[in-house]
Backbone as CSV, one residue per row, in Angstrom:
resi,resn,N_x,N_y,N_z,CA_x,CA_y,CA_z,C_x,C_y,C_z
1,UNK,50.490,32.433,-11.188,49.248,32.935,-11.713,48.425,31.804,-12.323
2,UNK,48.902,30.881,-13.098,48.468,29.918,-13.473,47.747,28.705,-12.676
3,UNK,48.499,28.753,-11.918,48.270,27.447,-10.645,47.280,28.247,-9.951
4,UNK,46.800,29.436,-9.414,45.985,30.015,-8.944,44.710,29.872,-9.797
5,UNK,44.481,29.984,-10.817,43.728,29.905,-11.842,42.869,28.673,-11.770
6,UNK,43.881,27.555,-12.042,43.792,26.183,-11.680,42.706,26.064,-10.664
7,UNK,43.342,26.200,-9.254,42.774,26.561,-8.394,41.659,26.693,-7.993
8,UNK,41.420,27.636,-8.529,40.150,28.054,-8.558,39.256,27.309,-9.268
9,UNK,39.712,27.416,-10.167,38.690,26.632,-11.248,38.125,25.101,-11.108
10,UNK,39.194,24.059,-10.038,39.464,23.557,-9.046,38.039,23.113,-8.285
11,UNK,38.382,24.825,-7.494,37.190,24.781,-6.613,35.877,24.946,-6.959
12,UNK,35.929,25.896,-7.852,34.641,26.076,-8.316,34.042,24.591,-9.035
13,UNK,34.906,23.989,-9.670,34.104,23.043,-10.119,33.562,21.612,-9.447
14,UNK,34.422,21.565,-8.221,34.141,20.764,-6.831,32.588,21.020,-6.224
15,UNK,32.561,22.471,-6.373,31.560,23.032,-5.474,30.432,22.770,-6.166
16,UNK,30.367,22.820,-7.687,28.880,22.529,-9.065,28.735,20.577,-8.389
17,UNK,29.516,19.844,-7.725,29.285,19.083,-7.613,28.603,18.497,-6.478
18,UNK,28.201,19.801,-5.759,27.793,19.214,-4.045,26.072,18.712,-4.179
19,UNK,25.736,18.084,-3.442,24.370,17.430,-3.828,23.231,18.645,-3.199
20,UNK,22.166,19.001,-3.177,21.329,19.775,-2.541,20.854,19.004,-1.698
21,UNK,20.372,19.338,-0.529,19.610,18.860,0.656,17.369,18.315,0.041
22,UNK,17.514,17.073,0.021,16.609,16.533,-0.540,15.391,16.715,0.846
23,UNK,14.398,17.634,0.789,13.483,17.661,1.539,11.990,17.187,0.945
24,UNK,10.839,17.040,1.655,9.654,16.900,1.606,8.992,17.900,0.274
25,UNK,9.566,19.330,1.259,8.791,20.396,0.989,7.437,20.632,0.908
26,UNK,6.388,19.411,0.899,5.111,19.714,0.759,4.450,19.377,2.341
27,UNK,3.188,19.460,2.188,2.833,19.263,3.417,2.847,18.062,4.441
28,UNK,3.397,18.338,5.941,3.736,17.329,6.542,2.142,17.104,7.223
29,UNK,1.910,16.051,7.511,0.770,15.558,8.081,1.001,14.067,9.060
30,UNK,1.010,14.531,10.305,0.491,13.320,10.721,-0.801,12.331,11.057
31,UNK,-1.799,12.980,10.132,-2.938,12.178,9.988,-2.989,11.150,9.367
32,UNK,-4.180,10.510,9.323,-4.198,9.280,8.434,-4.735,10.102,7.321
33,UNK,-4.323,8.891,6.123,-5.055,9.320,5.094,-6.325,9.440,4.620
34,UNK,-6.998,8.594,5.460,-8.554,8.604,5.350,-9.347,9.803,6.338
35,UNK,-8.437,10.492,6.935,-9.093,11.472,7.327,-9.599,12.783,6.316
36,UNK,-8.613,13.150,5.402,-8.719,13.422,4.249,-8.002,15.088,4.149
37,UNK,-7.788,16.262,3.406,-6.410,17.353,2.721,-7.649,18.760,3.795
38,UNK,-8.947,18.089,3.768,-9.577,19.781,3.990,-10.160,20.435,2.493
39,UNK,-9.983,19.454,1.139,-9.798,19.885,0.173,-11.155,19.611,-0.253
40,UNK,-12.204,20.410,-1.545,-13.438,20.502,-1.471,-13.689,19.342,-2.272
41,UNK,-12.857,18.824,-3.100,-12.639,18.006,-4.066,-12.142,16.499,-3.534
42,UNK,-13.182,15.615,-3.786,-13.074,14.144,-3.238,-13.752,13.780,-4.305
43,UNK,-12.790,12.518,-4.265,-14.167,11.438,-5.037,-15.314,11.135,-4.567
44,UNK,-16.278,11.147,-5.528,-18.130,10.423,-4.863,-17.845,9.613,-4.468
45,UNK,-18.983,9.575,-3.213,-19.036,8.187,-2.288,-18.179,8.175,-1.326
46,UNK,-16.832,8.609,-0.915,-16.100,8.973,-0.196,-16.301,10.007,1.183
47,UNK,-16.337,10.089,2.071,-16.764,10.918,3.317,-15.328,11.303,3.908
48,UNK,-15.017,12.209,3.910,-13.531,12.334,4.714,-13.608,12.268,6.565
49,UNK,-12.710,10.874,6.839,-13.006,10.860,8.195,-13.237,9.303,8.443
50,UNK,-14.069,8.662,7.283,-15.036,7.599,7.205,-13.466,6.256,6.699
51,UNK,-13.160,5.657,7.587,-11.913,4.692,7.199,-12.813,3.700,6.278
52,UNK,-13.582,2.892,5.995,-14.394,1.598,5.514,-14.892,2.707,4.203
53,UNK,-14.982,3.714,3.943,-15.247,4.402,2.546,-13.866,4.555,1.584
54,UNK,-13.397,5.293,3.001,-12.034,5.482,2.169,-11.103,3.928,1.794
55,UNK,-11.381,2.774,2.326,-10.743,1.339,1.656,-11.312,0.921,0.946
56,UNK,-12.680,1.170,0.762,-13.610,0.987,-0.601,-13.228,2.074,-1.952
57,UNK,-12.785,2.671,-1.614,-12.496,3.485,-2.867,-11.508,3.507,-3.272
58,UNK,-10.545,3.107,-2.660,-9.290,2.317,-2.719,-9.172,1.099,-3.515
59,UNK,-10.072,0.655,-3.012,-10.343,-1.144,-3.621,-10.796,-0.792,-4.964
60,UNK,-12.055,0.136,-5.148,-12.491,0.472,-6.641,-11.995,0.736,-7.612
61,UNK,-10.854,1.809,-7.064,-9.665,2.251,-8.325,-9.067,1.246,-8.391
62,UNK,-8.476,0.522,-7.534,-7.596,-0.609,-8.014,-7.802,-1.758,-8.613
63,UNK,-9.547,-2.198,-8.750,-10.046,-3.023,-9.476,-10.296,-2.420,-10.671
64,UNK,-10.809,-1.187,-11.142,-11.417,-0.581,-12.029,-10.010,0.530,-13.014
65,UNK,-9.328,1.224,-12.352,-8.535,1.901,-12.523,-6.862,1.532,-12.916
66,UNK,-6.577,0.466,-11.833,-5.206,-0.099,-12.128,-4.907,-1.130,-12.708
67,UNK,-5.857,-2.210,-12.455,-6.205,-3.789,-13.289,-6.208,-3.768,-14.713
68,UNK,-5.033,-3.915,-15.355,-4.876,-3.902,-16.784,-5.645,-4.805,-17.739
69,UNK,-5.686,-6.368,-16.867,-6.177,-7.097,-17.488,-7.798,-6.828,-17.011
70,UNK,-8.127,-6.254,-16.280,-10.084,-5.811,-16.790,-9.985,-4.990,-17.637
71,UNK,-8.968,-3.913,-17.513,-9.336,-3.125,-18.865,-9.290,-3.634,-20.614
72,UNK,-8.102,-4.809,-20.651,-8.084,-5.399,-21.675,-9.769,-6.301,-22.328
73,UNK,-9.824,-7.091,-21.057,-10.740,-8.004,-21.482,-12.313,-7.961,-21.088
């Protein structure tokens, strides 16, 4: 009875250890990104579709937005 117990307890606690299946889940797209979601909401200046807008606005945030040292100085 004991060793059954074990057992179990065994298994069950083997099983709290199995990993879950790591998916996407969100939307798959094989577009480019500069084509753009369908979504009504874009940044100004941006055209969805338009590749040379969409690397300019790219370039903007990353000069303006990510560049620590412009924001410092």
């Amino acid at each position: 009875m004991i060793r059954a117990a074990i057992a179990v307890a065994a298994v069950l606690g083997l099983a709290a250890c199995t990993e879950k299946p790591q998916t996407a889940g969100g939307v798959k797209s094989d577009a480019a990104s500069f084509q753009g979601t369908g979504m009504p909401y874009v940044a100004g200046g941006w055209k969805p579709g338009d590749k040379a807008s969409w690397e300019q606005q790219l370039k903007t945030r990353t000069q303006q937005g990510q560049n620590d040292y412009a924001k410092v100085n």
